[in-house]
Backbone atoms as SQL, in Angstrom:
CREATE TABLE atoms (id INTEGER PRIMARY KEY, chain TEXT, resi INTEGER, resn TEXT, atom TEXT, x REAL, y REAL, z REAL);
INSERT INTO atoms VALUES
  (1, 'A', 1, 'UNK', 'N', 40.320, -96.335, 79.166),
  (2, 'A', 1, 'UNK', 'CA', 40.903, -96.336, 77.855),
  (3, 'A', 1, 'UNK', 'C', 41.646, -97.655, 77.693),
  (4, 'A', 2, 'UNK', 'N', 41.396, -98.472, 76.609),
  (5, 'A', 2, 'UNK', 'CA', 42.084, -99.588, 76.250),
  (6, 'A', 2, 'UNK', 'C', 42.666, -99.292, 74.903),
  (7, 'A', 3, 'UNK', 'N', 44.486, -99.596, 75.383),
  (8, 'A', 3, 'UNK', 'CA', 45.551, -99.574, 74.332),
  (9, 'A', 3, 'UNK', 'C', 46.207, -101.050, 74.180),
  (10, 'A', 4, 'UNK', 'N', 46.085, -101.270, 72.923),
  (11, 'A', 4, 'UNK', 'CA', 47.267, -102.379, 72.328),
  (12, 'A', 4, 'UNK', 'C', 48.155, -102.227, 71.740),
  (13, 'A', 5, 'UNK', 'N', 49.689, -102.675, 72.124),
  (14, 'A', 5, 'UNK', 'CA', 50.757, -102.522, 71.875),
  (15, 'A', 5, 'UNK', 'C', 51.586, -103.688, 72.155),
  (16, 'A', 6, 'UNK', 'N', 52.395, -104.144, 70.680),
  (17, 'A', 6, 'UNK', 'CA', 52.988, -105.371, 70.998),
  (18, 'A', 6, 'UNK', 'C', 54.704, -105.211, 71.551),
  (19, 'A', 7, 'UNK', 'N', 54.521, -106.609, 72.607),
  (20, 'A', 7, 'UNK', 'CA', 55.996, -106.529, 72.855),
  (21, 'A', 7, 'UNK', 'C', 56.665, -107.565, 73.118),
  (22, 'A', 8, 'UNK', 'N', 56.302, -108.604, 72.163),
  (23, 'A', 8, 'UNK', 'CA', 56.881, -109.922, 71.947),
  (24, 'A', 8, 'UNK', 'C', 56.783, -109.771, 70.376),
  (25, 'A', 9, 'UNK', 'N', 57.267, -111.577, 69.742),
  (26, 'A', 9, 'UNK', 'CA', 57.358, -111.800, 68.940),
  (27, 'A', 9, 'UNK', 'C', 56.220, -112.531, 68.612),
  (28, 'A', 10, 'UNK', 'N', 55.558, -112.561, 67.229),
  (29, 'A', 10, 'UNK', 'CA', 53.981, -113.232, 66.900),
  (30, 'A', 10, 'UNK', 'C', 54.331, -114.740, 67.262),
  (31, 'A', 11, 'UNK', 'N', 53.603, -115.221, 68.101),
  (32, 'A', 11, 'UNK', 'CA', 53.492, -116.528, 68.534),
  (33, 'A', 11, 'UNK', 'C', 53.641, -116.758, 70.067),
  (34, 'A', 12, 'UNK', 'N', 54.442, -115.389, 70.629),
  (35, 'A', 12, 'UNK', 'CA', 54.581, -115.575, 72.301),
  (36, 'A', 12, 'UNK', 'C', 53.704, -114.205, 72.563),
  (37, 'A', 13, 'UNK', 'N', 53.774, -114.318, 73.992),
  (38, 'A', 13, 'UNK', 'CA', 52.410, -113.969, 75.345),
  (39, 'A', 13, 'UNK', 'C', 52.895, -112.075, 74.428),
  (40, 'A', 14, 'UNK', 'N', 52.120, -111.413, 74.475),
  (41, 'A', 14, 'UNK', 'CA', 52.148, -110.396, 73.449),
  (42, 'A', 14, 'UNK', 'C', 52.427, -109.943, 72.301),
  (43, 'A', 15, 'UNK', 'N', 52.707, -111.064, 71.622),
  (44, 'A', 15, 'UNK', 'CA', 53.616, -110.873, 69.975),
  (45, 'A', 15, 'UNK', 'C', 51.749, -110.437, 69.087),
  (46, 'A', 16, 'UNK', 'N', 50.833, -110.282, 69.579),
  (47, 'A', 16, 'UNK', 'CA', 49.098, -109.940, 68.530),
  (48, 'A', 16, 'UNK', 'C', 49.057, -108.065, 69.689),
  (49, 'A', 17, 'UNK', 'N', 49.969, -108.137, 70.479),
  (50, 'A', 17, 'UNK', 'CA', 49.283, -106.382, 70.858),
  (51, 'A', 17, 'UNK', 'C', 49.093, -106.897, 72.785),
  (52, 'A', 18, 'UNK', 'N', 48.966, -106.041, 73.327),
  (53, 'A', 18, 'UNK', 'CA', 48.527, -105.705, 74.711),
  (54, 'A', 18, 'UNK', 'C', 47.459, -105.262, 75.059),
  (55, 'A', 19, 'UNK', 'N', 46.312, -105.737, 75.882),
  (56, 'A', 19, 'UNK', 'CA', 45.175, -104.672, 76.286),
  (57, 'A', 19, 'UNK', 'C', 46.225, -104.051, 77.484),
  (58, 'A', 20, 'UNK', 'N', 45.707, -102.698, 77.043),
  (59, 'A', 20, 'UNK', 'CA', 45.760, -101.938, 78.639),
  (60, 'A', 20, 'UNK', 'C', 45.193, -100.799, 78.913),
  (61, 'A', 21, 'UNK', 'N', 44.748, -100.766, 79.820),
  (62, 'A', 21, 'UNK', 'CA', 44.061, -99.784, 80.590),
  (63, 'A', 21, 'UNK', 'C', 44.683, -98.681, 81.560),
  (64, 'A', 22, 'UNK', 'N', 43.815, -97.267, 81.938),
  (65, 'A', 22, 'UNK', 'CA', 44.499, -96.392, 82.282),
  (66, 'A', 22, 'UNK', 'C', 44.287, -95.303, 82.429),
  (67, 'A', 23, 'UNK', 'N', 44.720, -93.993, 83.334),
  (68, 'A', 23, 'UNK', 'CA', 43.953, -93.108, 82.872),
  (69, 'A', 23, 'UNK', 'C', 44.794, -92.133, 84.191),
  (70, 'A', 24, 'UNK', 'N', 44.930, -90.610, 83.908),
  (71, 'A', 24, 'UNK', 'CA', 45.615, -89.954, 85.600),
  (72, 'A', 24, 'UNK', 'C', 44.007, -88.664, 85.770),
  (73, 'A', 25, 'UNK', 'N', 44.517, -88.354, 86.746),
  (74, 'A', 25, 'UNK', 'CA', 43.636, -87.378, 87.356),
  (75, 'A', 25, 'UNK', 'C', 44.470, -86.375, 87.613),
  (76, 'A', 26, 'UNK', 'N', 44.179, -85.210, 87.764),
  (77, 'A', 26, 'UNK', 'CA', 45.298, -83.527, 88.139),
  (78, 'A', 26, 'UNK', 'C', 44.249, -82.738, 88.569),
  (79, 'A', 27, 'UNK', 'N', 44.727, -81.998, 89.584),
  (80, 'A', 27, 'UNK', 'CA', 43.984, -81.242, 90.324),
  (81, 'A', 27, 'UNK', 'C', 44.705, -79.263, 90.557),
  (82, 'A', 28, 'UNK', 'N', 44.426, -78.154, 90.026),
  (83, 'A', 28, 'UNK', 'CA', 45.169, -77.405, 90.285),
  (84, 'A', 28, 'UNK', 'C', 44.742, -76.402, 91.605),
  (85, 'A', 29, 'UNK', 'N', 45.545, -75.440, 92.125),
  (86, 'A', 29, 'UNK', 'CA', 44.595, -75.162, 93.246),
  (87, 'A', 29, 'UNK', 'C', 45.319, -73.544, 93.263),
  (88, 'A', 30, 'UNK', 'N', 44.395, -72.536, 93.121),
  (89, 'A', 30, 'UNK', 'CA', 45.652, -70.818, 92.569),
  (90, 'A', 30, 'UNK', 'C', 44.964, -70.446, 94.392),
  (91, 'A', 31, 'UNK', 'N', 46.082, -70.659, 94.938),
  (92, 'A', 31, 'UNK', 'CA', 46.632, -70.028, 96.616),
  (93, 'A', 31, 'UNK', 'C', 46.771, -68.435, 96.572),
  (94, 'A', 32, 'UNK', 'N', 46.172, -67.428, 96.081),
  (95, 'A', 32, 'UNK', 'CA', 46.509, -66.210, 96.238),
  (96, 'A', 32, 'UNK', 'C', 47.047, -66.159, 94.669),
  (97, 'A', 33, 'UNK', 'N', 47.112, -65.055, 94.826),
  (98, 'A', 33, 'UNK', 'CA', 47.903, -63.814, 93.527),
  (99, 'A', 33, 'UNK', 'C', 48.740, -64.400, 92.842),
  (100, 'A', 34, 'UNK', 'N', 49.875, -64.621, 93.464),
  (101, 'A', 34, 'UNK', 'CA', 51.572, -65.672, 92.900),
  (102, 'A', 34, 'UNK', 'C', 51.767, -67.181, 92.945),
  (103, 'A', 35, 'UNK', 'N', 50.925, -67.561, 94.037),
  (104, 'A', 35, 'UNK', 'CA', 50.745, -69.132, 94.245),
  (105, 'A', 35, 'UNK', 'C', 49.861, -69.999, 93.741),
  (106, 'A', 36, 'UNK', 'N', 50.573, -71.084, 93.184),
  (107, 'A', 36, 'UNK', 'CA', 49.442, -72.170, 92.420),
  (108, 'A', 36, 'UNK', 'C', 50.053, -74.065, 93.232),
  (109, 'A', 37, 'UNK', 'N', 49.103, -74.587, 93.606),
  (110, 'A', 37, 'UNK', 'CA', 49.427, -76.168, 93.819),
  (111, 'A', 37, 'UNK', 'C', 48.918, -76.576, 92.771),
  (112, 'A', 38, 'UNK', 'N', 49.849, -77.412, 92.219),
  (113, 'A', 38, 'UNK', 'CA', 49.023, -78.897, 91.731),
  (114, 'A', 38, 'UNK', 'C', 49.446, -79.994, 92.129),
  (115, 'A', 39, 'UNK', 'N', 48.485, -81.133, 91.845),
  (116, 'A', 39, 'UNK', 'CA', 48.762, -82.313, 92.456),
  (117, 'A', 39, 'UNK', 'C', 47.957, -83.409, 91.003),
  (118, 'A', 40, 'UNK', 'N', 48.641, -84.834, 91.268),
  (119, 'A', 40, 'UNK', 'CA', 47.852, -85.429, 90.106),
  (120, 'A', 40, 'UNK', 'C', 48.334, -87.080, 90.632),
  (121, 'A', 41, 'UNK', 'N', 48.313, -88.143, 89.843),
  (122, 'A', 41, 'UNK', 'CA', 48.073, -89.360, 89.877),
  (123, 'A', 41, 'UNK', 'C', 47.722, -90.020, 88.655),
  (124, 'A', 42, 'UNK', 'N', 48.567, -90.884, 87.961),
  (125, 'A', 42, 'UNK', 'CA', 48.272, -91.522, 86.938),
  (126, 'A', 42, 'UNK', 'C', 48.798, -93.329, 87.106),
  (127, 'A', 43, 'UNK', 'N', 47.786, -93.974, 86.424),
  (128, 'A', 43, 'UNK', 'CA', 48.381, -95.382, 86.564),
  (129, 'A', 43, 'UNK', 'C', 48.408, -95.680, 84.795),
  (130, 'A', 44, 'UNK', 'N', 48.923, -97.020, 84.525),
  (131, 'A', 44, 'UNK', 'CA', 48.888, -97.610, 83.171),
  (132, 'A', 44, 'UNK', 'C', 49.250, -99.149, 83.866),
  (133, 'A', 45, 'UNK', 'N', 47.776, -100.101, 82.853),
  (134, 'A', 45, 'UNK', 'CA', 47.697, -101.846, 84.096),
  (135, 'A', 45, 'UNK', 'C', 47.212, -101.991, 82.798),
  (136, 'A', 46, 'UNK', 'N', 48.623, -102.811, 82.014),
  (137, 'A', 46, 'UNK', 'CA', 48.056, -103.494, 80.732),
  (138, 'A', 46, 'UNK', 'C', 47.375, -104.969, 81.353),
  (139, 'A', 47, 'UNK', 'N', 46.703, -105.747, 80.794),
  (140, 'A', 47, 'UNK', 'CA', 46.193, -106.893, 81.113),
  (141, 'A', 47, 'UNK', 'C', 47.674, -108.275, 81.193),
  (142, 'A', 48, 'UNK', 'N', 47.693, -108.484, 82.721),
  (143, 'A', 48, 'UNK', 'CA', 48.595, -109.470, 82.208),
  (144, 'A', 48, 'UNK', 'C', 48.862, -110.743, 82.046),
  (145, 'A', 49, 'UNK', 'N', 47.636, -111.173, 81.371),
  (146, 'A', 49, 'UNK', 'CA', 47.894, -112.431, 80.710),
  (147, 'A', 49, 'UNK', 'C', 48.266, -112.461, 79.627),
  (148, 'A', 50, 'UNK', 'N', 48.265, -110.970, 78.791),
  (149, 'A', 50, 'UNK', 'CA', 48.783, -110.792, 77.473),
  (150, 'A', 50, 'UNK', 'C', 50.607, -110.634, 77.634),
  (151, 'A', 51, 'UNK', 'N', 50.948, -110.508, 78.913),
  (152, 'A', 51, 'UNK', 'CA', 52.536, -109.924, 78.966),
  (153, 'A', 51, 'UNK', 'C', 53.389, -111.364, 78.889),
  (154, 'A', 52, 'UNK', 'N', 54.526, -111.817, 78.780),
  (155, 'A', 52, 'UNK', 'CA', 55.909, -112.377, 79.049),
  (156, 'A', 52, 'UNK', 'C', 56.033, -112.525, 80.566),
  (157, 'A', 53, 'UNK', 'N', 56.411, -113.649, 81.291),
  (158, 'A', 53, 'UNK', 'CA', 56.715, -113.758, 82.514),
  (159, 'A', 53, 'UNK', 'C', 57.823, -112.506, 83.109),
  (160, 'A', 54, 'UNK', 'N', 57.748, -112.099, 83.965),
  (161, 'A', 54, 'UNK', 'CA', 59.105, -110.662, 84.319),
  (162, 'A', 54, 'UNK', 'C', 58.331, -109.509, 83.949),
  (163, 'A', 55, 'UNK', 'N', 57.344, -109.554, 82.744),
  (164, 'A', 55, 'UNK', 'CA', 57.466, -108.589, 82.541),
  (165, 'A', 55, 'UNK', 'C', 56.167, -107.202, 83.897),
  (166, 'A', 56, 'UNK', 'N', 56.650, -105.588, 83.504),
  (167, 'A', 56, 'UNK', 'CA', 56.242, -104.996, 84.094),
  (168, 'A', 56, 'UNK', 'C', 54.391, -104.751, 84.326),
  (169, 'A', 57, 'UNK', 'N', 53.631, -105.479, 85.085),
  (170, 'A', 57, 'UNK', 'CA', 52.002, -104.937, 85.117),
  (171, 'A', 57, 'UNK', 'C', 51.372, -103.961, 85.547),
  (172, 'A', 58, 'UNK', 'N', 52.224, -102.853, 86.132),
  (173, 'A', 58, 'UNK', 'CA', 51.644, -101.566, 86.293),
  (174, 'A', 58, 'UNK', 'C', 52.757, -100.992, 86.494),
  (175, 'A', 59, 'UNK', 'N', 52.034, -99.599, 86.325),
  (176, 'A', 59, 'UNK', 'CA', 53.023, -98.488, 86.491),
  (177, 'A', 59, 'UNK', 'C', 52.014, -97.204, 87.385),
  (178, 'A', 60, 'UNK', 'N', 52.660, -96.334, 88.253),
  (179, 'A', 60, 'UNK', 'CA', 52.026, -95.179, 88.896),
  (180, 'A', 60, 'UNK', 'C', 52.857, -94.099, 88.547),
  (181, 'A', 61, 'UNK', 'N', 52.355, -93.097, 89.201),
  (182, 'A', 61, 'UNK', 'CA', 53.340, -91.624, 89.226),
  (183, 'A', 61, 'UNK', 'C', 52.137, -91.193, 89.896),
  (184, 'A', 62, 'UNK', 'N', 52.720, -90.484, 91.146),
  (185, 'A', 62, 'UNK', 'CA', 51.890, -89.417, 91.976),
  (186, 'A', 62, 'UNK', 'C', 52.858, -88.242, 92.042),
  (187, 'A', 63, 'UNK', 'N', 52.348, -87.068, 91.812),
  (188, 'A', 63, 'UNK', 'CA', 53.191, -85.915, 92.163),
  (189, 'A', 63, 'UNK', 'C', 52.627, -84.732, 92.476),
  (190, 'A', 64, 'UNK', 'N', 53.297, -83.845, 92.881),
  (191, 'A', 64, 'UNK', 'CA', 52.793, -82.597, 93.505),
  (192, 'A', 64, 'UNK', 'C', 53.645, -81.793, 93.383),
  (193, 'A', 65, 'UNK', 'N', 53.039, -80.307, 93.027),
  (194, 'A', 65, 'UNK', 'CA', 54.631, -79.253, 92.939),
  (195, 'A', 65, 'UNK', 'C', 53.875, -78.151, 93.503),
  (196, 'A', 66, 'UNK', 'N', 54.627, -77.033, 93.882),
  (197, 'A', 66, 'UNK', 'CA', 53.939, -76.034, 93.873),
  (198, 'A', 66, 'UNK', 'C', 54.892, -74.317, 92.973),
  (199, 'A', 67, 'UNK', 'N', 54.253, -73.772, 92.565),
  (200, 'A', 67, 'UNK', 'CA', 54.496, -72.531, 91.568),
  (201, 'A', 67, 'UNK', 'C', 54.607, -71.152, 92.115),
  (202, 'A', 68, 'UNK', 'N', 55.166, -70.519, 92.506),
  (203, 'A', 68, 'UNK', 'CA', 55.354, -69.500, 92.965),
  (204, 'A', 68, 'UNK', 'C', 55.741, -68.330, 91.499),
  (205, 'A', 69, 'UNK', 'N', 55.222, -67.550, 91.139),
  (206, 'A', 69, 'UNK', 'CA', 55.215, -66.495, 89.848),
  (207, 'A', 69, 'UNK', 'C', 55.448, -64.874, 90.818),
  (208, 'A', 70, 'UNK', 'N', 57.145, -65.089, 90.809),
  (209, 'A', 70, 'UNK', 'CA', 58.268, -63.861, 91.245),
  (210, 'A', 70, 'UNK', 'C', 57.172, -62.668, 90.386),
  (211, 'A', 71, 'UNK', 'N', 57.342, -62.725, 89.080),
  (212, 'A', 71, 'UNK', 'CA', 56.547, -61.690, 88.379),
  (213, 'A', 71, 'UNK', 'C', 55.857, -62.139, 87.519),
  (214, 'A', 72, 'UNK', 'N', 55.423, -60.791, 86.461),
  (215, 'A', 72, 'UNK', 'CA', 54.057, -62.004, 85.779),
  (216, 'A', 72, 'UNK', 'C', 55.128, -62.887, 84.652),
  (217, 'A', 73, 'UNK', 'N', 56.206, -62.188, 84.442),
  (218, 'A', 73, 'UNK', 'CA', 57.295, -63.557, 83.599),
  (219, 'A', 73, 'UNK', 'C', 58.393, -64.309, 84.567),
  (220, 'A', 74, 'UNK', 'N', 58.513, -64.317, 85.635),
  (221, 'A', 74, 'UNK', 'CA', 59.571, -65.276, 86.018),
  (222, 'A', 74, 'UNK', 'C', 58.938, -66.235, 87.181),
  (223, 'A', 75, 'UNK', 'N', 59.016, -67.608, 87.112),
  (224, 'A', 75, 'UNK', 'CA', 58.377, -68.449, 87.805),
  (225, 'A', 75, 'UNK', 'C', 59.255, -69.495, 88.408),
  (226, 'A', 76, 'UNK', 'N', 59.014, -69.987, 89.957),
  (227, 'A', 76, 'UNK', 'CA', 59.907, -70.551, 90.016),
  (228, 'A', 76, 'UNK', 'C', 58.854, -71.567, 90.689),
  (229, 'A', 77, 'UNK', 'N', 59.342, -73.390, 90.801),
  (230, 'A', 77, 'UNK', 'CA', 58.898, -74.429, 90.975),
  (231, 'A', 77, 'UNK', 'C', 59.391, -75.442, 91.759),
  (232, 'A', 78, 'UNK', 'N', 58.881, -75.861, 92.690),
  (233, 'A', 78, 'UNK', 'CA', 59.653, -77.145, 93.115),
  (234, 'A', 78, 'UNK', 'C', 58.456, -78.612, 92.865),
  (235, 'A', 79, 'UNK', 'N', 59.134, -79.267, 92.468),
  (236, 'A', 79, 'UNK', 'CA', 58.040, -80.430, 92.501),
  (237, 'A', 79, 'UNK', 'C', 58.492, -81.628, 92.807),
  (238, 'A', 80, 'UNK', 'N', 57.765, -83.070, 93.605),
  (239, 'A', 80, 'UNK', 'CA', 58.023, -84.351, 93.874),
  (240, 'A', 80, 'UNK', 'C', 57.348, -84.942, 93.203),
  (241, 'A', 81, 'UNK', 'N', 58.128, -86.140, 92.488),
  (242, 'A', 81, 'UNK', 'CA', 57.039, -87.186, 92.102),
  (243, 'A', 81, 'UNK', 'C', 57.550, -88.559, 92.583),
  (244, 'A', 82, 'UNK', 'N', 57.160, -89.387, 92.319),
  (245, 'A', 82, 'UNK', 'CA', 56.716, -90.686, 92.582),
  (246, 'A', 82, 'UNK', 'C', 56.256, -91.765, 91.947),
  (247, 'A', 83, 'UNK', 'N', 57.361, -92.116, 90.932),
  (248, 'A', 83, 'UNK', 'CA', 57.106, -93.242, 90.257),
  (249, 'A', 83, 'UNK', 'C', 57.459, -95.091, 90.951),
  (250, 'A', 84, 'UNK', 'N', 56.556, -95.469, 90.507),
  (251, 'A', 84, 'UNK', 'CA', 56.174, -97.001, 90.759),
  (252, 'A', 84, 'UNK', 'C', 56.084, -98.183, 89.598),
  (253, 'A', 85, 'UNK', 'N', 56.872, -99.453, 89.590),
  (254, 'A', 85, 'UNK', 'CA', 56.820, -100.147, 88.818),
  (255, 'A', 85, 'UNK', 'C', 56.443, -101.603, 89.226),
  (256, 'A', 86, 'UNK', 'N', 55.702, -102.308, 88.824),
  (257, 'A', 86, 'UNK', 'CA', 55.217, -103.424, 89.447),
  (258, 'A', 86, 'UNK', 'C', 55.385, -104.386, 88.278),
  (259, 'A', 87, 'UNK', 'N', 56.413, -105.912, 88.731),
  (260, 'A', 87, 'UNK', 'CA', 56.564, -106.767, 87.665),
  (261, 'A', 87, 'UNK', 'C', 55.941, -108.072, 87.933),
  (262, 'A', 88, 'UNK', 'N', 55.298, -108.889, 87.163),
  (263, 'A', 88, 'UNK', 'CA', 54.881, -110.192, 87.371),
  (264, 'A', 88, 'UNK', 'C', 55.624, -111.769, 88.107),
  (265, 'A', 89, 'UNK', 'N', 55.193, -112.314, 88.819),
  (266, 'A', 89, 'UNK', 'CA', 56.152, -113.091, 88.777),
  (267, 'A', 89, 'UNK', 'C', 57.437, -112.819, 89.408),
  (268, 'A', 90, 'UNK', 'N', 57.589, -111.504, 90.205),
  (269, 'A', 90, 'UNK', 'CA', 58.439, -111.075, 90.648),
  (270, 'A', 90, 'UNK', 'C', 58.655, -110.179, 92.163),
  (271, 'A', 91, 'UNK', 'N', 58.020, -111.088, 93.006),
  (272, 'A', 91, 'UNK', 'CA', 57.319, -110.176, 94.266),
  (273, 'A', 91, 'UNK', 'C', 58.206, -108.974, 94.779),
  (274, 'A', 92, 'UNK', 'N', 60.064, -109.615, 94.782),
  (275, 'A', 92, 'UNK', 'CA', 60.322, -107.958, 95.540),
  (276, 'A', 92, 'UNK', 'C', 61.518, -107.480, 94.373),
  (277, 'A', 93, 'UNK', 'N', 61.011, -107.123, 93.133),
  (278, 'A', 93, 'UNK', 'CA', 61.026, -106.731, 91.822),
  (279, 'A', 93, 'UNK', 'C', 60.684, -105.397, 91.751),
  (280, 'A', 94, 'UNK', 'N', 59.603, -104.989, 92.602),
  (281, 'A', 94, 'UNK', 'CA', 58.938, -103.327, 92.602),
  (282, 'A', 94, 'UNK', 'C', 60.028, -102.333, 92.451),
  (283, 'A', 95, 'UNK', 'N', 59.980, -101.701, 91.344),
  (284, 'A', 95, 'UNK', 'CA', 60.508, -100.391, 91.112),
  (285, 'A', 95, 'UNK', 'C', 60.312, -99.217, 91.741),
  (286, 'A', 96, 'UNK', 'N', 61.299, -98.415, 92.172),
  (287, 'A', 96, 'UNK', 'CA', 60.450, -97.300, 93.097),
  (288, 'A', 96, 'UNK', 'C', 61.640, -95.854, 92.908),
  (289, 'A', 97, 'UNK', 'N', 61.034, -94.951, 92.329),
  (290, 'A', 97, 'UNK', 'CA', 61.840, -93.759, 92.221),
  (291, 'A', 97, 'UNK', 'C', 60.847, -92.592, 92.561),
  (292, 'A', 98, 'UNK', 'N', 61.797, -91.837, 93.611),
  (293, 'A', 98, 'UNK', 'CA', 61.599, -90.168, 94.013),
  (294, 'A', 98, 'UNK', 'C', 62.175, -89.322, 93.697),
  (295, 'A', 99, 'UNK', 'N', 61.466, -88.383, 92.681),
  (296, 'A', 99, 'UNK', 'CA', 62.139, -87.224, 92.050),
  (297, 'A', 99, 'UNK', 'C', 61.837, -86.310, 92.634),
  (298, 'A', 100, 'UNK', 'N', 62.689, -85.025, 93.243),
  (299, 'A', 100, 'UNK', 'CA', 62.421, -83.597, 93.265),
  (300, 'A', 100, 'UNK', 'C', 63.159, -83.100, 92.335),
  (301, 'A', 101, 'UNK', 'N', 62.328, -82.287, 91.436),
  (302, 'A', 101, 'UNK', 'CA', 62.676, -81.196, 90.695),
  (303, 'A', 101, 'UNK', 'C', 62.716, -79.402, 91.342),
  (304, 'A', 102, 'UNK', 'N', 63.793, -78.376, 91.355),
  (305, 'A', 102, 'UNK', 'CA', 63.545, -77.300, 91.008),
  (306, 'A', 102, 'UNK', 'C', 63.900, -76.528, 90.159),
  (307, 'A', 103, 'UNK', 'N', 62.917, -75.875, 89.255),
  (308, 'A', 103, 'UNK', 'CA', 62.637, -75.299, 88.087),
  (309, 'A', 103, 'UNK', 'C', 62.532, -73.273, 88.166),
  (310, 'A', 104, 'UNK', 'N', 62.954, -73.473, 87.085),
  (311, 'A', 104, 'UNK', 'CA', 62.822, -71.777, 87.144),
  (312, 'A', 104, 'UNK', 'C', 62.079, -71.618, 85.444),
  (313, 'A', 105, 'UNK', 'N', 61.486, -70.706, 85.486),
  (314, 'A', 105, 'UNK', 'CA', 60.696, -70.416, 84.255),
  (315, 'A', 105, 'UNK', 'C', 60.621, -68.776, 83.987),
  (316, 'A', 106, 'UNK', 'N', 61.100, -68.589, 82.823),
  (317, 'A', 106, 'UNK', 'CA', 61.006, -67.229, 81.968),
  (318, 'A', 106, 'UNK', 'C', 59.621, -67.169, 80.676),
  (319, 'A', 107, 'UNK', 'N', 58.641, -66.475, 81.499),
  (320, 'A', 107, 'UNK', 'CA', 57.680, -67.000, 80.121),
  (321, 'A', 107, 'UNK', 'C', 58.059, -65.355, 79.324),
  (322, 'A', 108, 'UNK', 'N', 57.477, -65.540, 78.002),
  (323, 'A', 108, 'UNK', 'CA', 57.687, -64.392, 76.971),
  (324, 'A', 108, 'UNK', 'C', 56.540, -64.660, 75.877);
């Protein structure tokens, strides 16, 4: 998938739009009766000769949770992810955050 989106001013390195490319994958997996994994992976790699020096040329997120369903309405979750930021021009610039989430869910 190619998206353009500007993020300069018309006349500098993105001021006409951004190509970028991209796309995630998710995988779910039902472990028995109450148990569900999922897992997934997404990137976004605008082209960067269209970007501003500094600026960010990719981005990731990998994550995985798994779902445990107490009953058929109360659900509870833990999940990790794994976001990644990669900037031009900027070798030890890399962004790097680890999230665990736990979640509780009331469906109705």
């Amino acid at each position: 998938m190619r998206v353009s989106e500007s993020v300069g001013a018309v006349g500098t390195p993105g001021g006409h739009g951004v190509l970028s490319r991209g796309g995630w994958v998710q995988t779910q997996f039902n472990l028995g009766k109450n148990w569900q994994l999922n897992a997934g992976y997404g990137i976004d790699q605008p082209s960067a000769y269209d970007l501003p020096v500094g600026s960010r040329y990719r981005n990731e997120n990998v994550f995985a949770n798994v779902i445990y369903s107490l009953t058929k309405n109360i659900q509870w979750s833990l999940e990790y992810r794994r976001l990644l930021s990669y900037y031009s021009d900027q070798a030890f610039a890399t962004g790097r955050a680890n999230q665990f989430t736990l979640s509780a869910a009331y469906l109705f």
